[in-house]
N, C-alpha and C positions, 0 to 999 in steps of 0.2 A: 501397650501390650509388650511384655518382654518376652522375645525371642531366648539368649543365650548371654551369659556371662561368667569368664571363666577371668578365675586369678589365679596366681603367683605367688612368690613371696617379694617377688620384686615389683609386677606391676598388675593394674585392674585392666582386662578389653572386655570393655560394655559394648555389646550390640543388641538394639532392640527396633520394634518396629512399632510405629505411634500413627494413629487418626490424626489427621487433619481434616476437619469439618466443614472449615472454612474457605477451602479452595475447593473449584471447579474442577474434576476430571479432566475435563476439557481444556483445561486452560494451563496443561502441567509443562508446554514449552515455554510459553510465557513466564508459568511462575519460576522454571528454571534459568532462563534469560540465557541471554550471550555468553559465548564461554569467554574466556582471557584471551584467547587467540583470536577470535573473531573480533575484538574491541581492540586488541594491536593493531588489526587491522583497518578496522573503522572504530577512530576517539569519539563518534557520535555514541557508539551503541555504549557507550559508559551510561549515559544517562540512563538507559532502563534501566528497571528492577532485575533484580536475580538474585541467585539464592549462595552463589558463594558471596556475594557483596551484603546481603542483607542480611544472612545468616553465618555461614561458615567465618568472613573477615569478623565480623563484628565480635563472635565466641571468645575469637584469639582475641581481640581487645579484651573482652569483658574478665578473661582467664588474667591476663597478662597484669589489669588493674588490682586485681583480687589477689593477685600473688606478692605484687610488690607492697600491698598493703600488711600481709602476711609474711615479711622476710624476705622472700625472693628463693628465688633460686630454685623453682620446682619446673620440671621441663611439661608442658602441656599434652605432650604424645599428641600421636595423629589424630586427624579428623576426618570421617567419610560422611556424608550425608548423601543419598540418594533418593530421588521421589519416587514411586510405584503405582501404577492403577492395580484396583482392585479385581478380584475375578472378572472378567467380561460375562462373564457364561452366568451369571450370580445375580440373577437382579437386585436381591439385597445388598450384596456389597461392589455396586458404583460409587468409590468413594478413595481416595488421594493418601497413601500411605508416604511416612518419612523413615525409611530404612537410617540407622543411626550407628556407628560404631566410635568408641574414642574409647580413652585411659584413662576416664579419672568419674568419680562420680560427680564433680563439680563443673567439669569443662559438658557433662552432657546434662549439666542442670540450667546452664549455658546456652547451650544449643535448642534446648526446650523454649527456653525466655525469648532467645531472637525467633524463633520458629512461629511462636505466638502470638509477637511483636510483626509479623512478617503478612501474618493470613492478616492481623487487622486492616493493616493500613494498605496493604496490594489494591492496586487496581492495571484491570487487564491492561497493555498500552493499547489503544487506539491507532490501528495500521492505516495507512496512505493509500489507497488501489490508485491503480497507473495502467494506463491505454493508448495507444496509439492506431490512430485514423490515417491512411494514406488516400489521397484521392487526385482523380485527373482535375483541373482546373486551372483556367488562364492566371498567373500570378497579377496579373492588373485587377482581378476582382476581390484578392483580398481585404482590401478595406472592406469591400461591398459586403463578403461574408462575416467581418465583423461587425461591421457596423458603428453609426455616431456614437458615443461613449458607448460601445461596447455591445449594443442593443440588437444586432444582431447574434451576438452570440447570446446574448442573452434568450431567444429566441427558440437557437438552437435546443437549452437547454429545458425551457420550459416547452417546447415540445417533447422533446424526448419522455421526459415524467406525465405530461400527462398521458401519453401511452403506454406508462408501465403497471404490471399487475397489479389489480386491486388488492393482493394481499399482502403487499409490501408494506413494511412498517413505514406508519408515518413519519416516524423519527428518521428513517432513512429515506424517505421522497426528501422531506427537507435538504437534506445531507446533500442529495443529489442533484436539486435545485441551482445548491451554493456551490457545486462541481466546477473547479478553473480548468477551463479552455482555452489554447493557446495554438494561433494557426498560425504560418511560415511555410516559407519555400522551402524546399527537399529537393538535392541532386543526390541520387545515389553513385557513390563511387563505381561498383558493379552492378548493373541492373539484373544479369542471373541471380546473382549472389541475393540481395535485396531482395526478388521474388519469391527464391526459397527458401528465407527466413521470417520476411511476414508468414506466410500461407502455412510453417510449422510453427510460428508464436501464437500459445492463448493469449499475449499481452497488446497482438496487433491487428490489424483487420484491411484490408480494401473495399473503397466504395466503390459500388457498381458490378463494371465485368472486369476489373483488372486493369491493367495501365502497359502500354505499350510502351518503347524505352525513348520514345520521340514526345511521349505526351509533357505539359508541364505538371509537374506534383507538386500538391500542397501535403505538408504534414499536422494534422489536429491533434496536441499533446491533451490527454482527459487526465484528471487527477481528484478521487473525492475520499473522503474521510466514512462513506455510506460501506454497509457492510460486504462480503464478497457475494454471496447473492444479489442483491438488490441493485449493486455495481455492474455488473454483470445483466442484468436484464435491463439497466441503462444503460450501458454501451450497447443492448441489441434495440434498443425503441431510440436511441442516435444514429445507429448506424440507417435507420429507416428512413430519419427525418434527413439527413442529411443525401441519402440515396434521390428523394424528393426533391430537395433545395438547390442544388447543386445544378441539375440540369435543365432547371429553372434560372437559375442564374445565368448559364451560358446562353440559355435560348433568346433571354430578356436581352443579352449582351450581342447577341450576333442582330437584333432587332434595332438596338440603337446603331449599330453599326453599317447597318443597310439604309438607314433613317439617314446617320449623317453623310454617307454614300451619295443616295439621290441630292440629298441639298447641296454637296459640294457639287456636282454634276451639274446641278439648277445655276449654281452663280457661277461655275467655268462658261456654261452656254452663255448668259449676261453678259458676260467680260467678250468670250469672241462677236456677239452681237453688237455689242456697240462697237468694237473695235471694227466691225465688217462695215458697219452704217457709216454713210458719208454724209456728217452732219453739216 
């Protein structure tokens, strides 16, 4: 759909606004990805998709080819591409506009190609959800809560899912199944500080009632590839299993500890009995 285009005698500004069909409303930060400054700042986010890398760069190659094949020496004029959702209010028109301006009819013939080149091949990236569990627990039981290769935490996890809503997609229980779990000791530098930052983070939680600044902490790092709901109601059916486990494990552990108590006790009394007996 073309908006407006006014000339000169010097130069053409084409601005027009075009359907995209093929992209999700929903999905229009993604489809516009990391700006330049954000990838200065993290060389990771280079690898997603975005729309000045897949679109906007690619134009000025494709212009820049086309020109030198034609003589050269034609200046390409600017380029604006902007995404837009459509009315909200409009139930017919939920659907992903490409607001469009440049100088030439060839550089936005251009922009049309990658645009179209860009809906095909897109796919959303696949985000990381990240959690963090703090809980009281003796630092000697960590093995115990992970367990022989891993079998305990494995444990963890498959509790946790099978507690979670039956309406969760199963592609995401999967997901969640495969969730890496990673336990360690945790000294907080300031323990104020560290209290009221969990208890303001969605991304952190405390097991139980809280942790005094004498107790020992373990820290359980959660990371799954499951979506943010379904993520989210597995970190609340872990935090349960874990609420569970945890003081089961101390209990278990103050029980061997009373165990090996009396039997040291048993062989000190042996040792002064024969030492007392006059054989």
């Amino acid at each position: 759909m073309e908006v407006t285009q006014v000339s000169d005698a010097e130069k053409v500004t084409i601005t027009r606004r075009v359907e995209l069909p093929k992209f999700n409303p929903e999905d229009i930060a993604s489809v516009v990805g990391p700006s330049m400054q954000s990838c200065e700042k993290n060389p990771n986010l280079k690898k997603l998709p975005s729309l000045r890398k897949e679109v906007i760069s690619k134009s000025w190659r494709s212009f820049k080819t086309y020109d030198e094949e034609n003589g050269g020496g034609r200046n390409p004029g600017k380029i604006f591409v902007k995404l837009v959702k459509g009315d909200e209010e409009d139930s017919d028109d939920q659907k992903l506009y490409a607001d469009i301006q440049c100088e030439s009819e060839e550089m936005y013939k251009f922009i049309m190609m990658h645009l179209t080149k860009y809906q095909d091949s897109f796919k959303k990236p696949v985000r990381k959800n990240f959690h963090t569990i703090y809980a009281h627990l003796p630092h000697h039981l960590i093995p115990l809560m992970i367990g022989r290769g891993g079998s305990g935490v494995k444990s963890l996890r498959t509790g946790a899912v099978s507690s979670m809503d039956e309406s969760v997609d199963p592609g995401d229980l999967e997901k969640c199944e495969k969730s890496f779990l990673k336990v360690e000791t945790f000294s907080p530098r300031d323990f104020v500080d560290f209290q009221e930052h969990v208890s303001k983070s969605e991304k952190s939680d405390f097991v139980g009632w809280g942790l005094t600044e004498e107790d020992p902490i373990v820290k359980v790092s959660v990371s799954s590839m499951a979506s943010i709901p379904a993520f989210k109601n597995f970190i609340e059916c872990l935090l349960d299993v874990l609420s569970q486990k945890i003081p089961e494990m101390i209990e278990k552990d103050k029980g061997r500890e009373e165990s090996r108590g009396a039997s040291r006790r048993r062989d000190i009394a042996e040792c002064e009995e024969a030492l007392a007996n006059d054989w």
